[in-house]
Biotite code that builds the C-alpha atoms (Angstrom):
import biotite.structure as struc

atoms = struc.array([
    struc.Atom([-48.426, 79.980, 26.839], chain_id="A", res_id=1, res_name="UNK", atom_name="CA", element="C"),
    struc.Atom([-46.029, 82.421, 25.455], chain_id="A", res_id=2, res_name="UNK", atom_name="CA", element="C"),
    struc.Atom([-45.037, 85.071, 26.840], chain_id="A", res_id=3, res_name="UNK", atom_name="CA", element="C"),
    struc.Atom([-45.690, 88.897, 24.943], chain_id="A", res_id=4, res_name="UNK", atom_name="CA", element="C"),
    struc.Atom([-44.171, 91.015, 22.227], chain_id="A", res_id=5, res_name="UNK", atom_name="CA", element="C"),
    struc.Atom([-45.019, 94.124, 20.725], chain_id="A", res_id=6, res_name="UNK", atom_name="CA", element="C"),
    struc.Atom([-44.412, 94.040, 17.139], chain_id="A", res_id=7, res_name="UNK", atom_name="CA", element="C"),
    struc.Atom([-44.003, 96.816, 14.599], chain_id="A", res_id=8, res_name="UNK", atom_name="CA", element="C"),
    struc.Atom([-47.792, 97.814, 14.308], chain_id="A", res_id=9, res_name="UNK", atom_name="CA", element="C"),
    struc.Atom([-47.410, 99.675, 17.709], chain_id="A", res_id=10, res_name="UNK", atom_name="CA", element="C"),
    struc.Atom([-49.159, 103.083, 17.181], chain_id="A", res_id=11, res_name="UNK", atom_name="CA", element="C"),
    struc.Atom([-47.461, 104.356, 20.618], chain_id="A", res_id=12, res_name="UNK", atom_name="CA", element="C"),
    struc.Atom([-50.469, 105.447, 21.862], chain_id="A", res_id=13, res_name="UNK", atom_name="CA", element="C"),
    struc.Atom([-49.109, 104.255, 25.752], chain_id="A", res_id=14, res_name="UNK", atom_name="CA", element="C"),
    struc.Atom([-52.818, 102.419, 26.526], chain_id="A", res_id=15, res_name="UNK", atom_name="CA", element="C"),
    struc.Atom([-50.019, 99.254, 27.538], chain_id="A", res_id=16, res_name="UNK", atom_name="CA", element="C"),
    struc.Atom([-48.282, 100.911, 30.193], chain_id="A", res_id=17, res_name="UNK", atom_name="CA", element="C"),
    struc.Atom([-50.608, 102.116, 33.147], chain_id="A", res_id=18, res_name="UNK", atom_name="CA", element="C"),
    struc.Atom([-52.458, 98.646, 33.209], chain_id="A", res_id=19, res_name="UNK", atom_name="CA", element="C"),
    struc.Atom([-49.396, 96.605, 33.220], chain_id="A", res_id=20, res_name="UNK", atom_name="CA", element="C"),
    struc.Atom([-49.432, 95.219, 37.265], chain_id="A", res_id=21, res_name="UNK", atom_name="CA", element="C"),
    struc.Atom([-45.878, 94.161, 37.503], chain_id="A", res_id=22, res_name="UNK", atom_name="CA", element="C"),
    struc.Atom([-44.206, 97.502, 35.335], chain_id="A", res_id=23, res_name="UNK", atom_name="CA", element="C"),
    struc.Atom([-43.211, 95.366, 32.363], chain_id="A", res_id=24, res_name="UNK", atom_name="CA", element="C"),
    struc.Atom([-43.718, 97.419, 29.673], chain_id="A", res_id=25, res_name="UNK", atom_name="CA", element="C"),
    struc.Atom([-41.199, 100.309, 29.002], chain_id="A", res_id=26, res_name="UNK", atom_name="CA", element="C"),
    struc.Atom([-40.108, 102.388, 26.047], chain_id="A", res_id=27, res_name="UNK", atom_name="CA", element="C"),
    struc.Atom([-36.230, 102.061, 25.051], chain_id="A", res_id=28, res_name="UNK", atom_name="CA", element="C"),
    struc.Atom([-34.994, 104.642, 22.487], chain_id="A", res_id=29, res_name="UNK", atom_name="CA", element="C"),
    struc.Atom([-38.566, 105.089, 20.754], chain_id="A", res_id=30, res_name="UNK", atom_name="CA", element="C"),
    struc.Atom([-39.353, 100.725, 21.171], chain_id="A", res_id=31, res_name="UNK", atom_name="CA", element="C"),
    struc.Atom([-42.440, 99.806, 23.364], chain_id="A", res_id=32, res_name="UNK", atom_name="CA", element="C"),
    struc.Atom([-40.996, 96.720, 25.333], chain_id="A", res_id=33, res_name="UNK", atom_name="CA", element="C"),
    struc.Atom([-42.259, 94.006, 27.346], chain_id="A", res_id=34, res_name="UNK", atom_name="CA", element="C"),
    struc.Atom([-40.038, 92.524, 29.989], chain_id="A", res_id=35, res_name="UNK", atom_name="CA", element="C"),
    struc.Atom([-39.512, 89.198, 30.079], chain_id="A", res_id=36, res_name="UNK", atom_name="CA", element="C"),
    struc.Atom([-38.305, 88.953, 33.480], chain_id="A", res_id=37, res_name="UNK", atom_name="CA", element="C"),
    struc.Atom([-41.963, 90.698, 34.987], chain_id="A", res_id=38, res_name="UNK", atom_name="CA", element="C"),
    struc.Atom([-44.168, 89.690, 32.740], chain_id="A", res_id=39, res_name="UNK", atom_name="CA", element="C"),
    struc.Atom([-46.611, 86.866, 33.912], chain_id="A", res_id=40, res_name="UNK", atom_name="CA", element="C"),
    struc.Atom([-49.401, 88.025, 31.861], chain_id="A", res_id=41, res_name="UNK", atom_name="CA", element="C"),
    struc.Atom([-51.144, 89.152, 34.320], chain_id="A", res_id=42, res_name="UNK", atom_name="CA", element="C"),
    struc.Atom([-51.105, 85.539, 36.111], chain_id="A", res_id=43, res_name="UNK", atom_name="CA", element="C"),
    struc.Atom([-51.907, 86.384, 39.506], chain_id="A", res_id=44, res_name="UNK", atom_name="CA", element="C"),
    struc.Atom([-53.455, 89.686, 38.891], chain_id="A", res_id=45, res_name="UNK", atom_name="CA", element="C"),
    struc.Atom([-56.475, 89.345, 35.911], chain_id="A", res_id=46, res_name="UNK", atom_name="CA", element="C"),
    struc.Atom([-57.757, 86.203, 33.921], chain_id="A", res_id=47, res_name="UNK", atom_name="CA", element="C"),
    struc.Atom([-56.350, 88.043, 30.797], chain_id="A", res_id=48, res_name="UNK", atom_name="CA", element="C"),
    struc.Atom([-52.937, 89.906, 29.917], chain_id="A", res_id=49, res_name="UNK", atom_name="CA", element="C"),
    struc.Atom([-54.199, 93.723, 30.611], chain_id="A", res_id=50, res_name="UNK", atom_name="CA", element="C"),
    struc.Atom([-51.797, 95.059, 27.809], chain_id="A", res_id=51, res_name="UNK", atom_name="CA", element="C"),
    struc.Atom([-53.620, 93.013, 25.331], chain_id="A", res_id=52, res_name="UNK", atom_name="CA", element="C"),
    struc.Atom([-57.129, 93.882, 26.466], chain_id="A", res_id=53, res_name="UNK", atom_name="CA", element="C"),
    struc.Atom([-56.554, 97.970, 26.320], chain_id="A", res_id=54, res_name="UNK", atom_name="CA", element="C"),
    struc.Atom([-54.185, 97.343, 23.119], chain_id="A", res_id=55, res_name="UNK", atom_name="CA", element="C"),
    struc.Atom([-55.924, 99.585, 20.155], chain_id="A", res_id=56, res_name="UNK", atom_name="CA", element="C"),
    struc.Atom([-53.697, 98.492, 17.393], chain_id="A", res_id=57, res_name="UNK", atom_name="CA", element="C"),
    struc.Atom([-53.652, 94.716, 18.547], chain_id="A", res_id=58, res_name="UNK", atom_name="CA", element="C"),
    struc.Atom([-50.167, 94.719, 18.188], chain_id="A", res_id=59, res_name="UNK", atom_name="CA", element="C"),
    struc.Atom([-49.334, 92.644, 21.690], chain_id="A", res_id=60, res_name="UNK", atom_name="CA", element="C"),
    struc.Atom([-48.994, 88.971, 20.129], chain_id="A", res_id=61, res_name="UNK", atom_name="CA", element="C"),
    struc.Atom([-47.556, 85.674, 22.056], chain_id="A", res_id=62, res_name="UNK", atom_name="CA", element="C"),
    struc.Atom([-43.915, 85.387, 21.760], chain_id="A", res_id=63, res_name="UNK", atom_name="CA", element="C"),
    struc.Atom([-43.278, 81.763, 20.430], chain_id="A", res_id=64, res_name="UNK", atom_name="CA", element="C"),
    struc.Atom([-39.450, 82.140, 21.286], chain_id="A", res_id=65, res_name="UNK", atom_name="CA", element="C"),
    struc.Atom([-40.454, 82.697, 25.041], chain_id="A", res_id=66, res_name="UNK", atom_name="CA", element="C"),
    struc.Atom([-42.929, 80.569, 26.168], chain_id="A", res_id=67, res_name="UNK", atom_name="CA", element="C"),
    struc.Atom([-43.722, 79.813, 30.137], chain_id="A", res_id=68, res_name="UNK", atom_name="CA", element="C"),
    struc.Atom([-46.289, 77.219, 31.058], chain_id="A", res_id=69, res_name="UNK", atom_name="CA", element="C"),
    struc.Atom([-48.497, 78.509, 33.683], chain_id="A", res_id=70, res_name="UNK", atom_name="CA", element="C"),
    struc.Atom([-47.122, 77.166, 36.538], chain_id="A", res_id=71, res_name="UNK", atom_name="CA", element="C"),
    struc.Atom([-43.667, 79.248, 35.850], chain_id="A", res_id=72, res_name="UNK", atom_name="CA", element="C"),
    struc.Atom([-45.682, 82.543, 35.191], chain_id="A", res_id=73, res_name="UNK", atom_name="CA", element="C"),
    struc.Atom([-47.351, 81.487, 38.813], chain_id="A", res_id=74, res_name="UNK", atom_name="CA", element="C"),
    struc.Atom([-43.568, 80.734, 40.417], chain_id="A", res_id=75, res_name="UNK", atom_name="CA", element="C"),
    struc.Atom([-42.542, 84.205, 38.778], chain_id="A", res_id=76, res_name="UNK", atom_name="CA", element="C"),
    struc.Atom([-45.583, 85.795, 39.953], chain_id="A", res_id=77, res_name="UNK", atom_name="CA", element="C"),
    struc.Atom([-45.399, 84.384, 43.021], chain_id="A", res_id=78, res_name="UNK", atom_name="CA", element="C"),
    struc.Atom([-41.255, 85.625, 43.294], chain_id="A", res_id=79, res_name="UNK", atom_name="CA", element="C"),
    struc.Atom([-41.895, 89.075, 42.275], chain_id="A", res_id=80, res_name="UNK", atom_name="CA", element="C"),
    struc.Atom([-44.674, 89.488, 44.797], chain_id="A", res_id=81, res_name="UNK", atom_name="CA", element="C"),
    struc.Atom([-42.340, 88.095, 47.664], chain_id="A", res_id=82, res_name="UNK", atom_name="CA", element="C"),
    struc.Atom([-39.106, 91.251, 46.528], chain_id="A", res_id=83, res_name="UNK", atom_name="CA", element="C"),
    struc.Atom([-42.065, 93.859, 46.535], chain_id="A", res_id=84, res_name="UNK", atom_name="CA", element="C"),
])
């Protein structure tokens, strides 16, 4: 699995934000991004990335240069639960 990126064909209609469980998705000088550091894709939370599902535009794609097998988005899951 790789982890998410919103590309260029964003319509910033903000459908990405509320549903995001672990606040990953932010907007930085007029840029919708996903961090890489709290995204699990929704490991732990839904069967399916939530951003993706609600995404009008499908603009939320797998990032090839950041890719987590599912056992790390678990651990991360799993580490970001336990500093809540």
């Amino acid at each position: 699995m790789a982890l998410l990126v919103i590309t260029d064909d964003c319509t910033d209609c903000d459908a990405c934000i509320e549903p995001c469980p672990n606040d990953a998705i932010s907007i930085i000088e007029g840029l919708y991004i996903i961090n890489k550091d709290l995204c699990t894709e929704c490991v732990g939370h839904h069967e399916d990335p939530q951003c993706v599902e609600v995404c009008p535009s499908d603009c939320i794609l797998p990032d090839p240069d950041h890719e987590e097998t599912p056992e790390e988005l678990q651990a991360k899951y799993e580490s970001l639960q336990s500093a809540a």
